[in-house]
C-alpha positions in Angstrom: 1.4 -85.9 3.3 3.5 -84.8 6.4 5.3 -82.0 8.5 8.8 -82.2 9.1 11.9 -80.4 10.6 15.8 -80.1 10.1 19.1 -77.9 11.3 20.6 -75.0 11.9 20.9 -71.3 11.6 23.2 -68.1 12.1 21.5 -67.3 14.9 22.8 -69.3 17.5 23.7 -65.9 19.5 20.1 -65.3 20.4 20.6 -68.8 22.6 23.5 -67.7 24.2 22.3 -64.6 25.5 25.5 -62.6 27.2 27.9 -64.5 25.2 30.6 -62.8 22.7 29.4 -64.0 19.2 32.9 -64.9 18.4 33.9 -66.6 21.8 31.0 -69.6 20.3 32.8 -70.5 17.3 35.1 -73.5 17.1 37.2 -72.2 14.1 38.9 -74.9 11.6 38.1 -77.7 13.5 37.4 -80.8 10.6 34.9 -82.5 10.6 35.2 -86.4 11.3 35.8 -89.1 8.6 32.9 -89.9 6.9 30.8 -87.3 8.5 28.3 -86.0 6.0 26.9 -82.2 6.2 23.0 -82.2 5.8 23.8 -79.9 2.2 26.0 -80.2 -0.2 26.9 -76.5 0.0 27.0 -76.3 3.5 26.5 -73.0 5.3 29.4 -70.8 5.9 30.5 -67.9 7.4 31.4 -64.9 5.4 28.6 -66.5 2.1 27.5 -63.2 1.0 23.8 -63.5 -0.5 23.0 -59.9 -2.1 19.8 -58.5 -0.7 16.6 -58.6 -2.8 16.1 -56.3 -5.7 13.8 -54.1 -6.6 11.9 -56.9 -8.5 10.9 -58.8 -4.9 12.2 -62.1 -4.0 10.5 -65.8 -3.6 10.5 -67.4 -0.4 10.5 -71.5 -0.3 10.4 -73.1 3.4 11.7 -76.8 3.3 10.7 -78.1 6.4 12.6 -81.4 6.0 15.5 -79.5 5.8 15.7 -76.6 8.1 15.8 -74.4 5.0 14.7 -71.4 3.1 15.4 -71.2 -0.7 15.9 -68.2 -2.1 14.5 -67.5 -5.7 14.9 -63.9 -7.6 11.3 -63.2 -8.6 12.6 -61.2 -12.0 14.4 -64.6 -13.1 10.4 -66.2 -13.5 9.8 -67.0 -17.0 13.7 -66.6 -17.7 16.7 -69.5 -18.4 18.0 -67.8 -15.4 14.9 -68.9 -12.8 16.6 -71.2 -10.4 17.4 -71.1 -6.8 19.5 -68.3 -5.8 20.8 -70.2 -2.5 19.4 -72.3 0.5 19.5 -70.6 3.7 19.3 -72.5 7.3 16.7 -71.3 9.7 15.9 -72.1 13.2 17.3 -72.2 16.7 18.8 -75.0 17.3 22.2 -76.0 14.7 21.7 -80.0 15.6 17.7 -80.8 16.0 14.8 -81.0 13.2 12.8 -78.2 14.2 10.2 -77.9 11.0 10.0 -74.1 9.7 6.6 -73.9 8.6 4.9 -71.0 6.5 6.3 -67.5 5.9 4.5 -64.3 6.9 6.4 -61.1 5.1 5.9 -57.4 6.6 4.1 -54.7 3.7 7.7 -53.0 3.8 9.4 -56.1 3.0 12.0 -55.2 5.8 11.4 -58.2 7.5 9.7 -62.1 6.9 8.7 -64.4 9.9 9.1 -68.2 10.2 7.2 -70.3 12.2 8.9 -73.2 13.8 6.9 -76.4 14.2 9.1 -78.7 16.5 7.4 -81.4 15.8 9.2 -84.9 17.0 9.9 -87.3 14.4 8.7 -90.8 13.7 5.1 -90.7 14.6 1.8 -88.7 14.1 -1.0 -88.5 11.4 -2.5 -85.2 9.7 -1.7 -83.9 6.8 1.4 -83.5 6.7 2.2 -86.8 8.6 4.2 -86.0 12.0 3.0 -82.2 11.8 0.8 -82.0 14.2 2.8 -84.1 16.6 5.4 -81.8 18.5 5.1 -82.0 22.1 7.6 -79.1 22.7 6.7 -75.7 22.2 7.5 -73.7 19.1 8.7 -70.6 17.9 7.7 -67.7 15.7 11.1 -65.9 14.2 11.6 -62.8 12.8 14.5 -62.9 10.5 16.0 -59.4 8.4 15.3 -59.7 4.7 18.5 -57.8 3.9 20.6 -61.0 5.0 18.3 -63.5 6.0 19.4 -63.8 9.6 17.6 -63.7 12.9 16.5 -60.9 14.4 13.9 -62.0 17.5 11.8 -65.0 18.1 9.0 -65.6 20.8 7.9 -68.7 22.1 4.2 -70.1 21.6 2.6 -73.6 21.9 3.2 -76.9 20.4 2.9 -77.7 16.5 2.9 -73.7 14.8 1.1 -74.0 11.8 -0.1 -71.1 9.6 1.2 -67.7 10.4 0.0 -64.1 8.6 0.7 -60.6 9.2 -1.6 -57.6 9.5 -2.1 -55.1 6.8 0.2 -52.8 8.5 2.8 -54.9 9.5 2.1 -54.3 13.3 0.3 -57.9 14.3 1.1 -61.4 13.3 -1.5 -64.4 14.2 -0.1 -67.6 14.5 -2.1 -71.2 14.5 -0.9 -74.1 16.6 -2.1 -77.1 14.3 -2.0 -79.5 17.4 -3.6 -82.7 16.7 -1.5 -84.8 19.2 -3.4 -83.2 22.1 -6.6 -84.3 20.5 -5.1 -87.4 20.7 -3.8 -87.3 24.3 -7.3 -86.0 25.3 -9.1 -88.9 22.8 -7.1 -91.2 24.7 -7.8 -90.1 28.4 -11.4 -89.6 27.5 -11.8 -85.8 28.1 -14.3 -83.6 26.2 -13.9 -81.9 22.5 -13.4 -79.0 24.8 -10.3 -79.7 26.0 -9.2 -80.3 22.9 -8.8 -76.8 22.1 -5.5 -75.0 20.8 -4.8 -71.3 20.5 -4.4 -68.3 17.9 -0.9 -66.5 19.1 -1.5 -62.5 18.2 2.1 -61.5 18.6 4.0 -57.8 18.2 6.0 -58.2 15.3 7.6 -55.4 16.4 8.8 -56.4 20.1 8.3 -60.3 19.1 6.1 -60.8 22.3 2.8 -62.4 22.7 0.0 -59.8 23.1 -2.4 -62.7 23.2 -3.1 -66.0 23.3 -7.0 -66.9 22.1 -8.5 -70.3 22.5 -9.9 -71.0 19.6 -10.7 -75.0 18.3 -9.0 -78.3 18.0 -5.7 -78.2 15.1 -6.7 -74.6 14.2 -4.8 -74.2 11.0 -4.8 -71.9 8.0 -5.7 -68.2 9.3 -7.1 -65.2 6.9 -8.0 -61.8 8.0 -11.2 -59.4 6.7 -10.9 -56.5 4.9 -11.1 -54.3 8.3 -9.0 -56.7 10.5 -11.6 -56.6 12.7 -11.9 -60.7 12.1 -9.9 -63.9 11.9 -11.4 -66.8 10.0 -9.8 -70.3 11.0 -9.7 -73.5 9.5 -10.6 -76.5 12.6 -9.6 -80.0 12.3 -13.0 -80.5 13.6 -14.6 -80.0 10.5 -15.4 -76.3 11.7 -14.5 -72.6 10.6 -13.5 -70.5 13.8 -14.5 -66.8 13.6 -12.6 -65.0 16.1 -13.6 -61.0 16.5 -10.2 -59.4 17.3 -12.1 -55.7 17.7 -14.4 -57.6 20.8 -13.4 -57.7 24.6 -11.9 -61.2 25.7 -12.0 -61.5 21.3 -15.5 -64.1 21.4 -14.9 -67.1 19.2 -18.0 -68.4 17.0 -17.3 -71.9 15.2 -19.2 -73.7 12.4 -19.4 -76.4 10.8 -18.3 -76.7 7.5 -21.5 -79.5 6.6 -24.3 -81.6 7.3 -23.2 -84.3 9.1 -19.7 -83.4 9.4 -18.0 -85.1 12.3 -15.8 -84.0 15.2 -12.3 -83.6 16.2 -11.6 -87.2 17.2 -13.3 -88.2 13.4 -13.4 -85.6 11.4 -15.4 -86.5 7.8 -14.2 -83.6 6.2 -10.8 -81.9 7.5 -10.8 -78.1 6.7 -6.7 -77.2 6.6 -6.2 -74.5 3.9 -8.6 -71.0 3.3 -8.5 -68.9 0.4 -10.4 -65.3 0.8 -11.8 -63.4 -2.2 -10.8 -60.2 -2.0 -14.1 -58.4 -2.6 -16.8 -60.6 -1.3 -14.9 -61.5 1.8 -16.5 -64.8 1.0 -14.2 -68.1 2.8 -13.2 -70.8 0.9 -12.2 -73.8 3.0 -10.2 -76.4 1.4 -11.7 -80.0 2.8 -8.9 -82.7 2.3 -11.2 -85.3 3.3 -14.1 -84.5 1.3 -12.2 -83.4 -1.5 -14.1 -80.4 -1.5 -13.9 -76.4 -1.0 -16.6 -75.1 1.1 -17.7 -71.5 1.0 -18.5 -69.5 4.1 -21.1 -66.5 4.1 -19.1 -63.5 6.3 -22.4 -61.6 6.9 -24.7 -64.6 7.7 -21.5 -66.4 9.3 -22.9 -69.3 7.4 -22.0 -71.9 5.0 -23.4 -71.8 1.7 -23.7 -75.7 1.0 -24.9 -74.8 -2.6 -21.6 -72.8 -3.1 -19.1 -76.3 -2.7 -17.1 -77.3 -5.5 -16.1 -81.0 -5.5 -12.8 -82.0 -6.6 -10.5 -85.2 -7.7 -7.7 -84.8 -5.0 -7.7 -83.0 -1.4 -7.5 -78.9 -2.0 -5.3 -77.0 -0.8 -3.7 -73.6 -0.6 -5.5 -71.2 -3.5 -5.1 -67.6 -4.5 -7.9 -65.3 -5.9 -7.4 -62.6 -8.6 -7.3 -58.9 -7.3 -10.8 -58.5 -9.2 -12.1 -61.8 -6.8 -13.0 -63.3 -10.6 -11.1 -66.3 -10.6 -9.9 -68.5 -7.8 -6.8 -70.4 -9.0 -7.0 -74.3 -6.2 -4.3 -76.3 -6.4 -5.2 -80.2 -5.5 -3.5 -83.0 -4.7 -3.9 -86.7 -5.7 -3.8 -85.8 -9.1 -1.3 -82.7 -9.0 -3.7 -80.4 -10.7 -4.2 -76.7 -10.3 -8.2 -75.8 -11.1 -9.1 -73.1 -12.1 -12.5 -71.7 -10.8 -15.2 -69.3 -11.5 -16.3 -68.1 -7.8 -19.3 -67.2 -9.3 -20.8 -70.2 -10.9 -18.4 -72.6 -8.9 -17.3 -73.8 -12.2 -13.9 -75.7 -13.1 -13.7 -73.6 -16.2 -10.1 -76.0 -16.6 -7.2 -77.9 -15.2 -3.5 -77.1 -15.5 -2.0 -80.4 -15.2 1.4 -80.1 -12.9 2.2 -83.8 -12.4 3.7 -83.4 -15.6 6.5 -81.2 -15.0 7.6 -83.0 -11.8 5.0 -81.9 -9.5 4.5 -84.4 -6.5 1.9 -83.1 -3.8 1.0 -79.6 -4.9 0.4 -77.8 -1.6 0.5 -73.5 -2.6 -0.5 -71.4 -5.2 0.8 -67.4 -4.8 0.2 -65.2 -8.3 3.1 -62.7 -8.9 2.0 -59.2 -8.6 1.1 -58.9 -12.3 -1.0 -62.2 -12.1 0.6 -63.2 -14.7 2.2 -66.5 -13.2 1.3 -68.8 -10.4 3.8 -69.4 -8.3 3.2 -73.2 -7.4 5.1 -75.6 -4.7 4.9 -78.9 -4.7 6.0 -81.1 -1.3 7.6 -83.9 -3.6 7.7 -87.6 -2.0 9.0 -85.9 1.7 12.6 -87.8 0.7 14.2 -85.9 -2.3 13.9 -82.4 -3.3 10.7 -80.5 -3.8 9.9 -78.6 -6.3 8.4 -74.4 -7.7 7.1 -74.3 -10.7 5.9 -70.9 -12.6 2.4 -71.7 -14.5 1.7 -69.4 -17.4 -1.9 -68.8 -16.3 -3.4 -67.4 -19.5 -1.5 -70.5 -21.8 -2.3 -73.1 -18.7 1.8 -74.3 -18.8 4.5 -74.3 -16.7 7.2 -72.2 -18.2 9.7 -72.9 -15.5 10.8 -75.3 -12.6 13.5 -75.0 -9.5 14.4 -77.8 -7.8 14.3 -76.5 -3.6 14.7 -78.4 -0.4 12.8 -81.6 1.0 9.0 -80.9 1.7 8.8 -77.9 0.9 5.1 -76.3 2.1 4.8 -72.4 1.3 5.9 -70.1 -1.0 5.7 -66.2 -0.8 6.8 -63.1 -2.3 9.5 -60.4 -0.3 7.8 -57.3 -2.9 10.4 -54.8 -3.3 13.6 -53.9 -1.9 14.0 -53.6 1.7 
């Protein structure tokens, strides 16, 4: 697995602060012989892409590429379910910059990007050279009427999960930075210093309201019911529970297991959390161990008894509304399980490999519950893929082909 980043977006005019937007353009200049555009269908000015309908749209980042696709959530289950268009996003038209996860606002007036930076050609994690930025990144807030940039605020190295309060007021950001356990591994410094922050940003003003040390590579984020808590998944084999509603916000961290191991040697390698929404109860997906642990939010404890072993590494899952059913995709095999939270059961398997599915990474259900929304990375070279899984037949009724490494997939409910 790995984390990458590519090109460019209409946005450049937030760079050039004071500049006329037109006075930046080089107009009907051609490109050089044999010069190649990173798309086929490159971006160009004037492309109209209608806003979204009332049905909602899906939201694809490709990190590989610098890209968002676009997919009309009424077209699932239909001959018409492919991708709309490919939209550029970031900051910078000629670097790799990695857009990583989506976080859309409850109006669905706005969506926010983060951007990873990470620097190619190097790094371990999972997703390979995510993790391994040593510039700062960005959070962006792009307009879901036309997809283009709207603010952005700068926070630490390597972004990596991103999610938006219930009101669309708050967005809390993970920095997923293992090279500085690295560069403190290497010079001999304590776990402590190890430590990377949670970003709680105004998605309103785009500005930082705070920036909260939290564990080493904190990565996937969830929220309680009352906001008043963030759960984190830790590198370190740990859970960080951060209480937002407490003065300088007190961090408590746990280990996942018995005899897990550290940030410099982690046994286990918590990445991805699925909540239930009505026990509150934590499920950390362990890419390791192959296993989803399951944290207590009274006790703040694990419940060892509660894991659920699996044949690949777990990943991003979605619960049912009623908290019955816990739908984990899992890589390795390319499987998506299906789970009874109760009992911890694998009722069944809805094999995904099948249908072109190459390193499952997300699950999100459409609002009916209906279908699972599924993306799969691919091989990090060629396209990746969404596929829409019948969950009451087990098959996938439908696939799009999107952009390279593709590593969330979201809903934009309603018209803007």
């Amino acid at each position: 697995m790995s984390h990458r980043t590519p090109w460019w977006m209409p946005a450049l005019a937030l760079l050039m602060a004071g500049c006329d937007e037109n006075s930046a353009r080089v107009v009907g200049v051609a490109p050089p012989d044999g010069l190649d555009y990173a798309h086929e269908e490159p971006w160009r000015e004037g492309t109209f892409i209608p806003p979204p309908g009332p049905g909602g749209r899906i939201l694809v980042t490709n990190s590989l590429d610098d890209t968002l696709s676009l997919v009309e959530l009424a077209t699932v289950g239909t001959p018409d379910f492919r991708e709309l268009v490919r939209v550029p996003v970031g900051l910078n038209p000629v670097e790799l910059e990695g857009p990583h996860h989506t976080a859309v606002s409850p109006a669905g007036d706005f969506y926010y990007v983060g951007i990873s930076n990470y620097v190619p050609g190097g790094g371990s994690g999972p997703h390979g050279a995510h993790g391994t930025g040593a510039d700062d990144g960005y959070c962006l807030k792009l307009d879901a009427r036309d997809n283009r940039l709207v603010g952005s605020v700068r926070v630490n190295p390597n972004p990596g999960d991103v999610i938006i309060s219930a009101d669309g007021s708050t967005l809390y950001q993970t920095h997923f930075d293992t090279l500085k356990i690295a560069e403190m591994a290497r010079q001999g410094r304590p776990e402590s210093d190890m430590n990377a922050n949670l970003a709680i940003i105004d998605a309103r003003t785009m500005t930082r309201k705070a920036m909260v040390e939290v564990c080493p590579a904190p990565h996937a984020v969830r929220l309680s019911a009352d906001e008043r808590t963030a759960y984190i998944a830790c590198w370190s084999d740990e859970v960080a529970i951060v209480d937002l509603a407490e003065a300088n916000t007190p961090v408590t961290r746990v280990k996942v297991a018995a005899g897990s191991g550290d940030a410099k040697a982690p046994r286990h390698q918590p990445y991805a959390l699925t909540q239930s929404p009505t026990t509150g109860e934590v499920w950390v997906s362990s890419m390791a161990s192959r296993q989803v642990h399951v944290l207590n939010p009274q006790t703040r404890t694990m419940m060892p008894e509660r894991a659920v072993p699996l044949r690949g590494p777990p990943m991003f899952g979605a619960f049912t509304a009623d908290g019955r059913t816990l739908y984990m995709p899992y890589q390795l095999v390319d499987a998506l399980a299906v789970i009874d939270p109760e009992t911890g059961t694998v009722l069944r398997e809805v094999q995904l490999a099948d249908a072109g599915c190459l390193n499952v990474h997300q699950i999100t259900l459409t609002p009916d519950e209906r279908i699972g929304l599924v993306v799969c990375e691919g091989d990090h070279v060629g396209p990746g893929t969404l596929h829409a899984v019948d969950l009451t037949e087990g098959t996938v009724v439908g696939t799009v082909e999107v952009g390279i490494f593709p590593d969330s997939v979201s809903i934009l409910r309603g018209q803007p």
